[in-house]
C-alpha positions in Angstrom: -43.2 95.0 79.0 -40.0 93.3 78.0 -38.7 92.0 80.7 -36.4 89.6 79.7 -34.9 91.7 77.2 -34.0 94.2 79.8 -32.3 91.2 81.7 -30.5 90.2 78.7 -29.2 93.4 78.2 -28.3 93.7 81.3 -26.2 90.7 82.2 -25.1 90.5 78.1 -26.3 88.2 76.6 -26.5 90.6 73.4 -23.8 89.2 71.2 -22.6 89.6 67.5 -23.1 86.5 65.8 -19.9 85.0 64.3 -21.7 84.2 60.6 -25.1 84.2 58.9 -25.6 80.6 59.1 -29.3 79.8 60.7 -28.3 76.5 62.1 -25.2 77.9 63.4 -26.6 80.9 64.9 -29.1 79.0 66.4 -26.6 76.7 68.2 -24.3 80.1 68.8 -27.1 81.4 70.9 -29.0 78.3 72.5 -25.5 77.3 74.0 -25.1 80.8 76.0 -28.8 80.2 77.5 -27.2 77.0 78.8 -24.7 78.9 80.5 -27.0 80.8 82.1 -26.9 79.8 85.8 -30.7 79.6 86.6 -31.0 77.1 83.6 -30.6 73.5 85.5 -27.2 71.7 84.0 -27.8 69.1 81.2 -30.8 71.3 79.9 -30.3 70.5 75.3 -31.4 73.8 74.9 -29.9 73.4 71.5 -32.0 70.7 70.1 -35.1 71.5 71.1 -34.5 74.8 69.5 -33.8 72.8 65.9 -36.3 70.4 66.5 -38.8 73.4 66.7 -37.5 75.1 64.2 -37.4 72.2 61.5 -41.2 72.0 62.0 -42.2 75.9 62.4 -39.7 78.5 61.2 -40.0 81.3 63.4 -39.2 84.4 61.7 -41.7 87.3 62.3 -41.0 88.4 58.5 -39.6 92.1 59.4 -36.0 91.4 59.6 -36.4 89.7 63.1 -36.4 85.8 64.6 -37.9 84.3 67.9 -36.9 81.2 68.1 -37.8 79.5 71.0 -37.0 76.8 73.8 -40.2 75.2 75.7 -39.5 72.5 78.8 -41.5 71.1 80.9 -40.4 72.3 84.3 -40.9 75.9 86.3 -38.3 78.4 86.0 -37.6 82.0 84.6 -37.8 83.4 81.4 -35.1 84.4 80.0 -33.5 85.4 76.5 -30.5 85.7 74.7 -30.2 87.7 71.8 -28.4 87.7 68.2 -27.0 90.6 65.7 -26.1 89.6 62.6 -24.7 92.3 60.3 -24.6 90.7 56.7 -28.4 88.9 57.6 -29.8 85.6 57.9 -31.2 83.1 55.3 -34.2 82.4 57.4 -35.5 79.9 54.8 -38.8 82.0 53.2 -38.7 83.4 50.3 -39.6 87.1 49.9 -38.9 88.0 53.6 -35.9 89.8 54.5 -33.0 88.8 55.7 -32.9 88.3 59.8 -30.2 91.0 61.3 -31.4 90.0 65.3 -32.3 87.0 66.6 -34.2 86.9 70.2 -34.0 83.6 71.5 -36.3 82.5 74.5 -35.9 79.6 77.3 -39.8 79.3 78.2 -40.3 77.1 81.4 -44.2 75.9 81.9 -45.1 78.6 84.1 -43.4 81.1 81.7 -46.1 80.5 78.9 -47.9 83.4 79.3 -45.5 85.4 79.6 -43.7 84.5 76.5 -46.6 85.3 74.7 -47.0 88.1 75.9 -43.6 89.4 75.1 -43.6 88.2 71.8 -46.8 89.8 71.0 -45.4 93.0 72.3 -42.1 92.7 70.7 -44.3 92.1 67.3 -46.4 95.4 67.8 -43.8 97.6 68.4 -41.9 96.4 65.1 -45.4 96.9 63.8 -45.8 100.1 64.3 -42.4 101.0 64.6 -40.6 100.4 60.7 -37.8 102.4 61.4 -36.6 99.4 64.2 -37.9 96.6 61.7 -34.8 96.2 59.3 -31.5 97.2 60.6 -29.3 97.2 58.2 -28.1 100.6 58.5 -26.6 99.8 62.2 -23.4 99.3 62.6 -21.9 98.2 65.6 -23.3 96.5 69.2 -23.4 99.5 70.7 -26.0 101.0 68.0 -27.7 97.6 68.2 -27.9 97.9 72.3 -29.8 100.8 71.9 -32.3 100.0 69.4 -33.0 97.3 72.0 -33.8 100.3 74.8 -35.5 102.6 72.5 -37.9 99.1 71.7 -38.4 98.7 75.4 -39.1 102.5 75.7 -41.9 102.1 73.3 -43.6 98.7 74.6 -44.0 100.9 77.9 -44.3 104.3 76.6 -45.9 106.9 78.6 -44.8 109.6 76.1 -41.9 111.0 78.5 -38.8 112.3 77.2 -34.9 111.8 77.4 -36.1 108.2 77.3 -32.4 106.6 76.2 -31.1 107.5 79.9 -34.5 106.3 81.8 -33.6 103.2 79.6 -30.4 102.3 80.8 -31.0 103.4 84.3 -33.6 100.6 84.2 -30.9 98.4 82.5 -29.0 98.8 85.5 -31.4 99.6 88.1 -34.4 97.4 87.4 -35.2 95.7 90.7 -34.7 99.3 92.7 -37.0 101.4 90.8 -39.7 98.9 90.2 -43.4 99.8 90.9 -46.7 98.3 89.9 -47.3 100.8 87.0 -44.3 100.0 85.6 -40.9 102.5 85.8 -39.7 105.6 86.6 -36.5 108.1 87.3 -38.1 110.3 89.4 -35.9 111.8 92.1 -32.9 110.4 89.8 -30.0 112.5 88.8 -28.4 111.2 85.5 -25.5 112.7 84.0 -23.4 111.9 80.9 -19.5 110.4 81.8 -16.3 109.6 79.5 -13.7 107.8 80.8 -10.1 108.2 78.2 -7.5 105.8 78.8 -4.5 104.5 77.4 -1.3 103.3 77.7 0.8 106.8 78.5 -1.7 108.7 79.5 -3.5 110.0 82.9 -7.3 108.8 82.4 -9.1 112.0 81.4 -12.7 113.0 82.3 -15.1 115.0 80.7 -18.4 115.5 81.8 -20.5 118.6 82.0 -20.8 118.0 85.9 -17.8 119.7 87.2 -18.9 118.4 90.9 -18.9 114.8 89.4 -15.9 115.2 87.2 -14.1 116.2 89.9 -14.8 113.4 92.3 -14.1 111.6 89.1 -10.9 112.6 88.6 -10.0 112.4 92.3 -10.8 108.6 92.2 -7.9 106.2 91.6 -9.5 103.0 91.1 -12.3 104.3 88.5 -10.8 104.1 85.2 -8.9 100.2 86.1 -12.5 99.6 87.9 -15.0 100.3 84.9 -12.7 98.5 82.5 -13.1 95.9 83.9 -16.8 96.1 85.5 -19.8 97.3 84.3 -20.4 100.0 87.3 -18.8 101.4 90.0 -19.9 103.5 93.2 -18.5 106.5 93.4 -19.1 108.9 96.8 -23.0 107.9 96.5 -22.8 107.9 92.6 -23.7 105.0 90.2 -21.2 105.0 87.5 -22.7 102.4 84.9 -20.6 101.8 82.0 -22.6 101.7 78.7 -19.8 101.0 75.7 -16.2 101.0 75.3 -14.7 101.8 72.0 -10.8 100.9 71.1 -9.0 103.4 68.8 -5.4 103.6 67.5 -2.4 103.6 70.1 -4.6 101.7 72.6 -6.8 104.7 73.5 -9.6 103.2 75.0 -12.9 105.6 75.8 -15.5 104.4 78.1 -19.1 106.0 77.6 -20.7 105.8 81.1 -23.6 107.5 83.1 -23.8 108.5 86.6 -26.7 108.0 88.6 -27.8 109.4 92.0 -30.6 109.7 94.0 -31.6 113.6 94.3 -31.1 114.7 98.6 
């Protein structure tokens, strides 16, 4: 599976890139993996990503990049990944131009499983086209879930309404763990929106009357999610997927609730 995506995801290190320059991209995204706090401080993850790449471009020739930084010390993987909107040059003539850029920090005892989430990543584009070139997206949040919907498929078991068991185990990895893999069962997940603005009473809608009520009830929600990504709500999870800005500072929050079933 794609473990480190899902952690990425998770703690966001999905990010727009701020131009299509390789080398700047490169740097854009090596420099939040040093940020990352289980990275140990003065790690140049930075140039031994250009120093690899000078020698072996890492393009997987669909629209996608893996660049990569090895070090010679135990630790856990973990990625950051890149959208770019117009493309990336990626140097090789004939391929597309790279729209996301997945970006790995690959300790020695890591290895294996870099490679193996590599390789997985490169079957599902494989024998998935539709995720291969995504030009048509067109915004993070679109891009986000292109990102579940390729973690579905490296861990299919053909189920359904497979967008929410996605961001449940965005949010809920370490809880519903088991050997096989992962699974919702016994979870209730319902659809939230949150509408906010400057002179206006924060409106929910959901079709869970029950939940919108408790939702409605609840002071602290709307200022809480704005600010967080979830929010425990009278034995709910409320797990805040986007937020979209419109005119007048109206502000909608697109959120799911989680519980356990009693």
């Amino acid at each position: 599976m794609l473990k480190s995506v899902l952690d990425a995801l998770e703690h966001g290190r999905l990010v727009e890139l701020p131009d299509n320059d390789k080398n700047d991209a490169l740097q854009f995204l090596a420099t939040m993996l040093e940020a990352v706090p289980t990275i140990p401080p003065g790690t140049d993850i930075v140039e031994i990503v250009l120093e690899h790449e000078r020698s072996s471009n890492t393009s997987l020739g669909v629209g996608w990049a893996c660049p990569h930084a090895r070090v010679n010390f135990d630790g856990d993987l973990c990625c950051a990944i890149g959208w770019s909107p117009a493309g990336i040059d990626y140097g090789i003539a004939g391929e597309p131009l790279v729209r996301l850029v997945v970006m790995f920090f690959v300790p020695d005892n890591q290895r294996n499983t870099y490679l193996k989430e590599v390789s997985t990543l490169a079957r599902v584009l494989k024998s998935k086209p539709e995720f291969q070139n995504l030009e048509p997206v067109a915004d993070l949040s679109a891009v986000r879930n292109a990102m579940l919907d390729i973690v579905h498929q490296a861990m299919s078991d053909g189920g359904k309404n497979y967008r929410a068991r996605m961001i449940q185990l965005d949010t809920l990895t370490k809880t519903v763990a088991t050997a096989e893999g992962f699974k919702l069962e016994g979870m209730q997940v319902d659809a939230l929106l949150i509408v906010t603005g400057p002179d206006i009473k924060p409106v929910i809608l959901s079709q869970n009357l029950e939940l919108a009520a408790l939702a409605d009830a609840d002071s602290r929600l709307a200022t809480a999610i704005a600010t967080a990504n979830r929010y425990e709500l009278q034995g709910w999870q409320i797990v805040r997927r986007s937020t979209t800005v419109y005119t007048g500072e109206r502000v909608i929050h697109d959120c799911l609730a989680i519980k356990g079933r009693g």
